[in-house]
Structures are given as structure tokens and as C-alpha cells.
C-alpha positions in Angstrom: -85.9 118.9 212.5 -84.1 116.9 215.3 -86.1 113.7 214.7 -85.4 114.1 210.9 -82.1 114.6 210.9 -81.7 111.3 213.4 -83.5 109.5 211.1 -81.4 110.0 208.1 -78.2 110.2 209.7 -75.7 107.0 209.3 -75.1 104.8 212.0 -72.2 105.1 213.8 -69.3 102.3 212.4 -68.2 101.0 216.2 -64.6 101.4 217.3 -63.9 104.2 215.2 -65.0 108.3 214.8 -68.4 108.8 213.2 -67.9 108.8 208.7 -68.8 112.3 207.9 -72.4 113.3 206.6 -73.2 112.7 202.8 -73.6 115.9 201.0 -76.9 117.1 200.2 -77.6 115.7 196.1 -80.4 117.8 194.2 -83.5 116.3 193.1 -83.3 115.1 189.7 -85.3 116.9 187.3 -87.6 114.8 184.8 -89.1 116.0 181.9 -92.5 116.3 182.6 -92.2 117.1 186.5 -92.0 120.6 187.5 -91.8 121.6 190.8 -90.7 119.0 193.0 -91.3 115.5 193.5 -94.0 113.8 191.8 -96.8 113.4 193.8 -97.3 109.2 193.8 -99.5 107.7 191.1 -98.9 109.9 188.5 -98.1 108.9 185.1 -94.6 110.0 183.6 -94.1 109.8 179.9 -90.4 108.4 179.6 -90.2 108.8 175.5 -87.8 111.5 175.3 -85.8 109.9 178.1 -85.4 106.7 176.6 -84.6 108.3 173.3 -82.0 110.3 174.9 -80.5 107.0 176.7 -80.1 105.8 173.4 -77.8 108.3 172.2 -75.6 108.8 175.1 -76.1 105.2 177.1 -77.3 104.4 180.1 -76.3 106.9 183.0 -74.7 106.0 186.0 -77.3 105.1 188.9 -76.9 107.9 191.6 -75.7 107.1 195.2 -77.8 104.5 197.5 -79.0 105.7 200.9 -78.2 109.9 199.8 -80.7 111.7 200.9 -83.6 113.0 198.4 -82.0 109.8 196.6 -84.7 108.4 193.5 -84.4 104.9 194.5 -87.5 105.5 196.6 -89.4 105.2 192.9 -89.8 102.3 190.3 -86.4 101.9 188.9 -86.5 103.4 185.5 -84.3 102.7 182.5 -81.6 104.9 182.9 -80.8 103.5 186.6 -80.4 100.0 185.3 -77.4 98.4 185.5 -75.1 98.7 182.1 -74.5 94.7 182.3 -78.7 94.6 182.8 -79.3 96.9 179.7 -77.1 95.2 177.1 -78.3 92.0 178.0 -81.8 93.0 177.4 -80.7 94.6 174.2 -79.4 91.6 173.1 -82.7 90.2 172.7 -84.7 89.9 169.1 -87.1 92.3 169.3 -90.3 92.8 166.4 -89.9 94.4 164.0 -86.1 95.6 163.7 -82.9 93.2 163.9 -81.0 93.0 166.7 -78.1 95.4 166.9 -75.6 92.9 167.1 -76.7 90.8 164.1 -76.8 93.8 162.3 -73.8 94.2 159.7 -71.2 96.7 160.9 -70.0 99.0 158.7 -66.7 99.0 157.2 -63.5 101.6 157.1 -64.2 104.0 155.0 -67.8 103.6 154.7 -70.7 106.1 156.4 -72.6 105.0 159.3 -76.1 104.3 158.1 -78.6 107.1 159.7 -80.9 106.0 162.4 -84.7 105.5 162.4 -86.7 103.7 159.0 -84.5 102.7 156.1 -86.1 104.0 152.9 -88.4 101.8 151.5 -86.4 101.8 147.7 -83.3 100.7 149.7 -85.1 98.4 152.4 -84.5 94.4 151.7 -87.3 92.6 151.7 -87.6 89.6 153.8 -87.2 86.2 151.1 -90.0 85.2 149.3 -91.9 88.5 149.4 -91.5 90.4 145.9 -89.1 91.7 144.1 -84.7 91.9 145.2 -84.8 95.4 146.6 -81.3 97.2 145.1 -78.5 97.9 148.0 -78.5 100.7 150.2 -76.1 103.8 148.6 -73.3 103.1 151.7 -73.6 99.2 151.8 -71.1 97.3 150.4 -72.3 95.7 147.2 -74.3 92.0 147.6 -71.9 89.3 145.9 -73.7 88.5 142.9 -75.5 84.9 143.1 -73.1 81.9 141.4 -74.5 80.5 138.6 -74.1 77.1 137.3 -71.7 76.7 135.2 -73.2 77.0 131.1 -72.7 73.3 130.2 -69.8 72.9 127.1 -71.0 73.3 123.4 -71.8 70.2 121.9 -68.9 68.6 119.7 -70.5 68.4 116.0 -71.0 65.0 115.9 -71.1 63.9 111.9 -74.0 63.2 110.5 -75.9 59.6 109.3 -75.3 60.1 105.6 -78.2 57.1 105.3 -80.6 57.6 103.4 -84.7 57.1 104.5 -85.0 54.8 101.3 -82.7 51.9 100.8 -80.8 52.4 97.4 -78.9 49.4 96.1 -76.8 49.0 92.8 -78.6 47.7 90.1 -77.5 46.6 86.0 -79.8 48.5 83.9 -80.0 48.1 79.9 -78.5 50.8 78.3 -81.7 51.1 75.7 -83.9 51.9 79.2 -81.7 54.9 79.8 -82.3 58.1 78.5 -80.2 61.6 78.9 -81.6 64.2 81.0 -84.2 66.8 79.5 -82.3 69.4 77.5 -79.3 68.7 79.1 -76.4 71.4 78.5 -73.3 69.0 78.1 -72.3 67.2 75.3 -71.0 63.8 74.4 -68.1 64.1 72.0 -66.3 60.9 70.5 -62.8 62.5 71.2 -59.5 61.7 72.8 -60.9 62.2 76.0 -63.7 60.0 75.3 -61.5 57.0 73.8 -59.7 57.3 77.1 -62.5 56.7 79.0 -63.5 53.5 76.9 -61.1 51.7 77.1 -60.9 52.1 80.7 -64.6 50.6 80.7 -63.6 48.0 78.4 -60.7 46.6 81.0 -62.3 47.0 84.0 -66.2 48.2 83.5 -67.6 50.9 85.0 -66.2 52.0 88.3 -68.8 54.8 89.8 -72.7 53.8 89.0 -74.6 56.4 87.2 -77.7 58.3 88.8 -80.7 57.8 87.2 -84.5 58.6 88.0 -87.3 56.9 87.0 -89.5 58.4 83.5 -93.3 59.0 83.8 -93.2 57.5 80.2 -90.9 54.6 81.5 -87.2 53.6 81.2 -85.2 56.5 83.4 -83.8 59.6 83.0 -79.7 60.0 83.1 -78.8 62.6 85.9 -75.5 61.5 86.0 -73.4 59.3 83.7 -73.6 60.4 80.2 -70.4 59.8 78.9 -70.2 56.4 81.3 -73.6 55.3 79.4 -71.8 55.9 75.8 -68.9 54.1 76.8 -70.4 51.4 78.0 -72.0 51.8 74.7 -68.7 51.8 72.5 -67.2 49.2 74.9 -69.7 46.4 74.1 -72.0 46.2 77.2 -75.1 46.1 77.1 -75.7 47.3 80.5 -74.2 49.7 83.6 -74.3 50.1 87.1 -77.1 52.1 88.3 -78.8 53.9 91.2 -82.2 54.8 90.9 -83.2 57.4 93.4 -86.7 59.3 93.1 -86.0 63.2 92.8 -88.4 66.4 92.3 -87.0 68.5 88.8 -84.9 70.9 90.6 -83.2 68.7 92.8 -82.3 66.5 89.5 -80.7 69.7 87.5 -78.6 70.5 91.0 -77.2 67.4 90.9 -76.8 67.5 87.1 -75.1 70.7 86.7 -73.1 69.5 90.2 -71.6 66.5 88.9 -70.5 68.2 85.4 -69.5 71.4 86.3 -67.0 69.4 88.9 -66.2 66.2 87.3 -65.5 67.1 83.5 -62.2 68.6 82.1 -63.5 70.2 79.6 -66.2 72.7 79.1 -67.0 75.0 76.5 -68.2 78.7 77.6 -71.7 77.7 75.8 -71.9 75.0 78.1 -70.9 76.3 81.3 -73.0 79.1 80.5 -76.2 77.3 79.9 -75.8 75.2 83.5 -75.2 77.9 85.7 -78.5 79.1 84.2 -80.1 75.9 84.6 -78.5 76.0 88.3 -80.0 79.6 88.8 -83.0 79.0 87.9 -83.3 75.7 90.4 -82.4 77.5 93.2 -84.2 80.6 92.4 -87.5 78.4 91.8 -86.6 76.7 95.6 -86.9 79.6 97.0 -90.4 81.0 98.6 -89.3 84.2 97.4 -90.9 84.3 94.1 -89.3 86.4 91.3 -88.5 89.2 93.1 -84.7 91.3 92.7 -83.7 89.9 96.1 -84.3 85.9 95.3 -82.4 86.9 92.7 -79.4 88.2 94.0 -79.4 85.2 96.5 -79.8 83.0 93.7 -76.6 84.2 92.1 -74.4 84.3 95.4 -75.6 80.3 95.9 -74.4 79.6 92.2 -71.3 81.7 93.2 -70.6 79.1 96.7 -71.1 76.6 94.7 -68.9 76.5 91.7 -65.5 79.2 93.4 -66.9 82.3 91.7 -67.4 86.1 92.5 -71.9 86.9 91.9 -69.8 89.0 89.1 -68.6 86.5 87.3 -71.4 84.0 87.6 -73.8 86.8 86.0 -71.2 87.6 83.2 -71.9 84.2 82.1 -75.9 84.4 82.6 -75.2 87.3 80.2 -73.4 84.5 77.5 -76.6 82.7 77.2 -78.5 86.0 75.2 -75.9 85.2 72.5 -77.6 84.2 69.0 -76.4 80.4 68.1 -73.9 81.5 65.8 -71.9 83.5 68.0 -72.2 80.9 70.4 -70.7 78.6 68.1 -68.4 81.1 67.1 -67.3 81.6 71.4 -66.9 77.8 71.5 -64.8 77.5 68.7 -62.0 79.9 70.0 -62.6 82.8 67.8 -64.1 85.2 70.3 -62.7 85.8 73.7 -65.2 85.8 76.8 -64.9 90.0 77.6 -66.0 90.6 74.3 -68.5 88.0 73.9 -70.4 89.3 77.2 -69.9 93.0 75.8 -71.9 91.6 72.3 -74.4 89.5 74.4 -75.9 93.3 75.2 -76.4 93.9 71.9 -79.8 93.2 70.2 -80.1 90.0 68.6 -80.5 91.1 64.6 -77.0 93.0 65.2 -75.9 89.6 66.7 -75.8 87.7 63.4 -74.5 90.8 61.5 -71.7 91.0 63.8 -71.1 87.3 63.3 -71.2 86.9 59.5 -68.7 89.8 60.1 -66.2 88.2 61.7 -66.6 85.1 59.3 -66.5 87.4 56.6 -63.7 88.8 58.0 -61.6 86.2 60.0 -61.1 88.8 62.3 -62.5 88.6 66.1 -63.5 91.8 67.7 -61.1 92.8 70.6 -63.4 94.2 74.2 -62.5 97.8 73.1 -64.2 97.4 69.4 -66.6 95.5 71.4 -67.9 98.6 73.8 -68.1 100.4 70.6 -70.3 98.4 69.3 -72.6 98.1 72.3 -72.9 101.9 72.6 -73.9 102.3 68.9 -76.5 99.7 69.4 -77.8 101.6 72.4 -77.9 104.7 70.2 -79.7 103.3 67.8 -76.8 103.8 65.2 -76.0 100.5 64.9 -76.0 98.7 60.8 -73.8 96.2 59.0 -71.6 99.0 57.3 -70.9 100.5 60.9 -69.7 96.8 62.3 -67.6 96.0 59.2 -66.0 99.3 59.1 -65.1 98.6 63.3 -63.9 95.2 62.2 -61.9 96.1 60.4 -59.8 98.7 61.6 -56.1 97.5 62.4 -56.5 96.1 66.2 -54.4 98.3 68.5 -52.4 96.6 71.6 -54.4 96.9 74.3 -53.8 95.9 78.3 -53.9 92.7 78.8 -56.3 91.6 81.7 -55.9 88.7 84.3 -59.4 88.1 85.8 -58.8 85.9 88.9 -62.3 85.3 91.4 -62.0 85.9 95.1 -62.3 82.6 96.0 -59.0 81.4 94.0 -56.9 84.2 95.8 -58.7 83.9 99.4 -57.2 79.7 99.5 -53.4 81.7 99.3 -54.3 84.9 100.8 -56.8 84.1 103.6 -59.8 86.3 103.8 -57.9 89.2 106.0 -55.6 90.5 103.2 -56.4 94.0 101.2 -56.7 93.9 97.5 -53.3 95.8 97.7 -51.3 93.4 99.8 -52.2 90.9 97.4 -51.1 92.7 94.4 -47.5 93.7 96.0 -47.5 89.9 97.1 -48.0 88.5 93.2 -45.8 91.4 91.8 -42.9 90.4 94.4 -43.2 86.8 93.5 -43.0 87.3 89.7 -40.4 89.3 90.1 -38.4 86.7 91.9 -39.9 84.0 89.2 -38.4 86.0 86.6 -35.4 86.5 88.0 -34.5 82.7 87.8 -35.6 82.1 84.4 -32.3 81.9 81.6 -32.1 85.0 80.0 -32.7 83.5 76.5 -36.0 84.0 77.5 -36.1 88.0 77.5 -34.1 88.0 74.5 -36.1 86.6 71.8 -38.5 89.6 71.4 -35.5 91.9 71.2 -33.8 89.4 68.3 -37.5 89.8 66.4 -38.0 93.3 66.6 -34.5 93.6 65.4 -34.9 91.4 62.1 -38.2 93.3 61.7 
């Protein structure tokens, strides 16, 4: 015990007393040794050491040159050096990121758990699959800038050339021929003596479109009035442009060109091209005859002439008339309600009704009209019921102003209620009225009064 303790004892420091003796540290206990020192060569499993160092950090190494003192072993992890240790850790290692590259967390967020992110929350490396979606803590990826969408196109206006060159020729006036039961006619009136001597001065200003006939000479598509007064004028020819068209597209540009250009109409005539117009773009369709090409058939008439789908069928109705009330209509003597309330009405009570009202002199107003449609659907319809209706003293009924949609929406704009517009017209005729002389309301009073 004499040798040992000499052996272990400090030297003595000269020129000064002897440092006191080092108290006696315990042997450090290790997982996995019990019972003392470790006898040399044995095999110590350091996993649940190292995984405590983790959590706490590296311990402090214990004193050199104490006796019982470890360093007499391999130096093991938790007596390395704190500078040692985070250098080391500072290294990439496989299969998990460094701890300093990874991304701290920040205030306010939790600390991510330790040990094998989820696999529904792990990212996958690039080029591997699928963006995995952000952890539940992580602060969200910024989303990926995309180029910005280039600007819409301007609508650049479109090459109104046509694929075949069309050129103004002088065609006789005995090669041209009007268009195949053409709804318009070509009256010698005011209107028409207007337009020749216009002709006569200056010739004709706008060529005439014309088509070429299977039986030779050409079809008129446009210019019938222009071709008689050219005729009535003296010439023996017009400007022309012959352009090859298919049957429909012939009556749409027909029907276009009078339904736009002429002043007057009668209702017979409009009538009869809107049909002629409907039944064009009806038979474009691929639709067949079904209700719906129908109904698409009548709001195309309706875009193209400023009217309501109502109104353009009211005068689809106008062609069911027998010729004499059509003649009848044209001539002033029956207004257009009643006329479409007769057009219901079977065709044999058609001409009773008009010999009636030649008979008669007397129109029938759109109450006396009804009536008669609703005998005629009862089957109690005869000539003694419609002179007996015709005749009865007419009583005053409300007068009504039938103006399309598309005339109010150019004043109103398309956001304003049926209402608003009303209170809009009423306000404005009541300020109209208000400036008008009041000799004006006081002629019906000075009538009644001699009455």
C-alpha cells in the first residue's frame, strides 16, 4: 500500500510546501458494465450513450492524472472536446442534412420532433416524383413565379378581299332578271320618279348584285328599282357585280339589302321576307326542323333586323293571311294587332271576314278581333256571327305603344328595369307637355263643348 500510494502521489513542486492530495473520484458507471472496471477487450455498446449525448451535449471530460481517472481507456464520445464534437458535426453525413443547413424554425412556430419525418410530409429530393406538400409547422414554400400570360391580342380588322376577283361590269338590262319570287315590289311612284331622275343626271351610283342563271342572263339579288330606272331613264345598261352564291346565301342578301335600304314597306312585304329570311337560316343550320333550330332561327332574324323573337314571329303569323286580307292590311284598312289576331283564324272565315269589312267599310278593332278567334276555335264561327261583331258600335279601347327592346336598349343601355324605363318616358312627356302652347289641350274641350 506504501509503493502504491508513492506511485500515484504528485511530485513535489520545489521551493514550496507539497499541493495537497486530489480527492478520491468514483469510477464512472457505464451502461453495460457492472461491477467494476471492464476487464480489457471487451466490447461496450455506446448506443444509449451517444443518444443521451445528443440530448444533453457533450459532458465535461473528468480531471487528468485523478486517480481511478478513465483516460486510461479509448477516449469515447462524451470525453471529446466541445470544439472537437461540433466540428465533426459540422460535416455532411448520409443520409440526413447537416444540422446547420437545416432551416431553423421561426418565432412562434413548433420545433419539428426528432427522428424520421413522415413520409406524406418528407420532400423528395428534385427529379424524383411527385412535390411532396409542406410539413404542418413549416412555413409555407413561396409558390413558383410564373411567366407572365402574354397580353390579348388587339383585334386586328379583317381582309375584307374576297378569294375571287370581282370587278364592275355594264350588263344589258334585257340579260337581267329579278330574283325568284321576290317579296318587294317595284311601284312607279313618287319615290320612284325621284330615283330616276337621279339616274338620268348622274347614272347609277351603287352597282347592282347579280348572279349568274342556269338558263343564262342573271338573276337580280340586288338592284331592282336601280334596274327599272335605268330602264325609265333611257339606258340600256347598269353597273353590275356578278358574284357566284348558293340559294340561301342569295335570299340573305336579298331580304338584307331591302329590309335596310327601302323606305317603304308594306306589312305584306316585310312579312313575306322575314319568312324568306327564316327559312334561309333555318335551312343553314345542321339542325334539321326540329323546335330548337327554330327558335334560333327566329332570334337570328330578330339580330338582324332590331326586333324582339316576339315580334319577328307576329309577322311570320301575317303570312297565313288569305290574299284579300293581305291586300286589305296593305291598304291601311286593318291595323297589324288585329290582323295577326285574324291570321289564327281558318282560312274560309278569312274571306268572310274580309268581304265583311268591304261590305261594311268598317275594320275590326283587336278586341272584336279575339272574339272572333275564340269563336273560330269553338267551332261557332259563320258569316252572320262576323257581321253581327262588325258591326257593333266600336268602343274606345287602350291605346297600345309597341316599342322592341332593341329601340329602348340604344337610350336605356341594357342594365335598366322595365320600370325605370317607363318612369323615364313618363317624366320626359310630362316635361314635353309642359312646353307645348296650351292651344293644344284646348281643342278637344272646344269640340266636346259644340258637341
Amino acid at each position: 500500500m506504501a509503493d502504491e500510494t508513492k506511485t500515484n502521489a504528485t511530485p513535489e513542486a520545489p521551493g514550496g510546501p507539497p499541493p495537497p492530495a486530489p480527492e478520491q473520484t468514483e469510477q464512472a458507471v457505464i451502461p453495460g458494465m457492472d461491477g467494476g472496471p471492464a476487464p480489457s477487450g471487451k466490447v461496450i455498446d455506446l448506443s444509449d450513450v451517444r443518444a443521451e449525448a445528443d440530448k444533453s451535449g457533450p459532458e465535461a471530460p473528468p480531471e487528468q492524472g485523478a486517480a481511478g481517472s478513465v483516460t486510461e481507456y479509448t477516449k469515447q464520445e462524451w470525453e471529446r472536446p466541445l470544439e472537437e464534437i461540433e466540428a465533426e458535426q459540422k460535416k455532411p453525413r448520409r443520409g440526413r442534412p447537416p444540422k446547420a443547413d437545416r432551416a431553423a424554425p421561426e418565432a412562434g412556430e413548433k420545433k419539428p420532433g426528432r427522428g424520421r419525418t413522415p413520409k406524406a410530409k418528407a420532400d423528395k429530393a428534385p427529379g424524383k416524383g411527385k412535390r411532396a406538400a409542406p410539413s404542418k409547422g413549416a412555413p409555407p414554400t413561396p409558390a413558383k413565379e410564373e411567366a407572365p400570360a402574354p397580353p390579348p391580342e388587339s383585334a386586328q380588322p379583317r381582309d375584307a378581299t374576297r378569294a375571287e376577283k370581282e370587278e364592275i361590269v355594264y350588263l344589258n338590262l334585257f340579260d337581267l332578271h329579278p330574283f325568284k319570287d321576290h317579296p318587294f315590289g317595284v311601284r312607279d311612284d313618287a319615290e320612284m320618279q325621284g330615283l330616276v331622275e337621279s339616274v338620268r343626271s348622274g347614272g347609277v351610283n351603287q352597282p347592282a348584285l347579280v348572279r349568274p342563271r342556269e338558263d343564262g342572263g342573271y338573276e337580280i339579288i340586288a338592284g331592282h328599282r336601280r334596274q327599272r330606272a335605268s330602264e325609265l331613264a333611257g339606258f340600256m345598261n347598269m353597273p353590275c357585280i356578278i358574284r357566284n352564291m348558293t340559294d340561301d346565301e342569295a335570299v340573305l342578301a336579298m331580304t338584307d339589302d331591302n329590309l335596310r335600304h327601302r323606305e317603304k314597306l308594306l306589312p305584306s312585304e316585310k312579312a313575306a321576307a322575314l319568312q324568306q329570311q327564316y327559312e334561309a337560316i333555318k335551312h343553314q343550320g345542321a339542325r334539321g326542323d326540329d323546335d330548337e333550330a327554330g327558335k334560333l332561327s327566329l332570334q337570328s332574324v330578330g339580330q338582324r333586323n332590331g326586333m324582339s323573337v316576339k315580334t319577328v314571329q307576329r309577322y311570320l303569323w301575317l303570312n297565313d293571311l288569305v290574299p284579300e286580307l293581305k291586300e286589305v292590311m296593305d291598304a291601311g284598312k286593318l291595323s297589324f294587332t288585329p290582323a295577326v289576331e285574324i291570321s289564327r283564324i281558318r282560312p274560309k272565315h278569312q274571306k268572310y271576314i274580309a268581304v265583311s269589312i268591304e261590305g261594311q267599310q268598317s275594320s275590326p278593332s283587336q278586341g272584336q278581333a279575339k272574339r272572333l278567334r275564340e269563336l273560330d276555335k269553338d267551332n261557332k264561327l259563320n258569316p252572320d256571327a262576323i257581321d253581327a261583331i262588325l258591326s257593333e258600335e266600336k268602343k274606345k279601347e287602350d291605346i297600345s305603344v309597341i316599342i322592341s327592346g332593341a329601340e329602348l336598349e340604344k337610350y336605356f343601355g341594357k342594365e335598366a328595369t322595365p320600370r325605370q324605363m317607363k318612369d323615364q318616358i313618363m317624366a320626359l312627356l310630362d316635361g314635353w307637355k309642359e312646353k307645348q302652347p296650351p292651344e293644344l289641350g284646348k281643342g278637344d274641350k272646344k269640340v266636346e263643348m259644340e258637341k
